[in-house]
N, C-alpha and C positions, 0 to 999 in steps of 0.2 A: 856114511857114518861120520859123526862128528865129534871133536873132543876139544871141546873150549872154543869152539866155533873156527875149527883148525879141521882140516879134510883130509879125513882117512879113510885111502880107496875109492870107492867106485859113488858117483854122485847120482842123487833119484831126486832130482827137485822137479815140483808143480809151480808151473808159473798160470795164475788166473789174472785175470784183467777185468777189472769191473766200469762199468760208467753209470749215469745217474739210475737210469733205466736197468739194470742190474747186469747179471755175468756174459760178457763179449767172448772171452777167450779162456780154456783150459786144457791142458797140454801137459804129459809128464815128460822131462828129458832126464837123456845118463850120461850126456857129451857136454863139454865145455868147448867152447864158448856157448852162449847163449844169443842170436843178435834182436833186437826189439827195433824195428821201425817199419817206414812207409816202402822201402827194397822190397824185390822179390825174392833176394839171398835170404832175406829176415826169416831167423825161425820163426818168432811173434809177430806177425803183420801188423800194421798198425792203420788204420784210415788214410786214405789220402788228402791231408791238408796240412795248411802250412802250419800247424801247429805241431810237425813232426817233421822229423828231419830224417834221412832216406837211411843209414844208421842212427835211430833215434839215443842209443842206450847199450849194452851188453850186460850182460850175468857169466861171471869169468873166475877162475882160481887167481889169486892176487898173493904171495909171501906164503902161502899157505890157508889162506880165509877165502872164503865163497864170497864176492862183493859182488853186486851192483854199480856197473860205472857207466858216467856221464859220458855223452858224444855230442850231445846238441851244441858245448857249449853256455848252456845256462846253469850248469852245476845243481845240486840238491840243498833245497835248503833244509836244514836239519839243525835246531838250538840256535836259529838266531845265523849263524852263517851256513855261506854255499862252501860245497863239498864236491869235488870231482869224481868222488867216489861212498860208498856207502857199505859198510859190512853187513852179510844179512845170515 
């Protein structure tokens, strides 16, 4: 449940992954962290190349907001600048 994009309780989020060729991945989780990369820890797998890094990414509770944050190092860019992190 969420209330101004602030988490209350228990989290149900779907993570899908799409590429050109359309839907890779889709998965429901209730745990936080989330980890996205090329690892075998990673809940999200991700291909093995170097366009990913072995923790590519996580989906995590942050102050109280569900974000999105960066591991590779190349931040998000989002309006023009990079973001370490992303609320979603």
């Amino acid at each position: 449940m969420f209330d101004q994009g602030r988490i209350m309780g228990k989290v149900k989020l779907t993570v899908r992954l799409q590429d050109a060729s359309g839907e890779i991945f889709c998965k429901e989780f209730s745990k936080l962290p989330i980890l996205i990369g090329r690892d075998a820890t990673c809940h999200v797998q991700l291909p093995d190349s170097d366009e990913f890094q072995l923790i590519h990414a996580m989906i995590k509770e942050q102050d109280g907001l569900l974000v999105v944050a960066d591991n590779s190092g190349e931040g998000f860019l989002y309006m023009g600048d990079s973001k370490p992190f992303l609320p979603i």
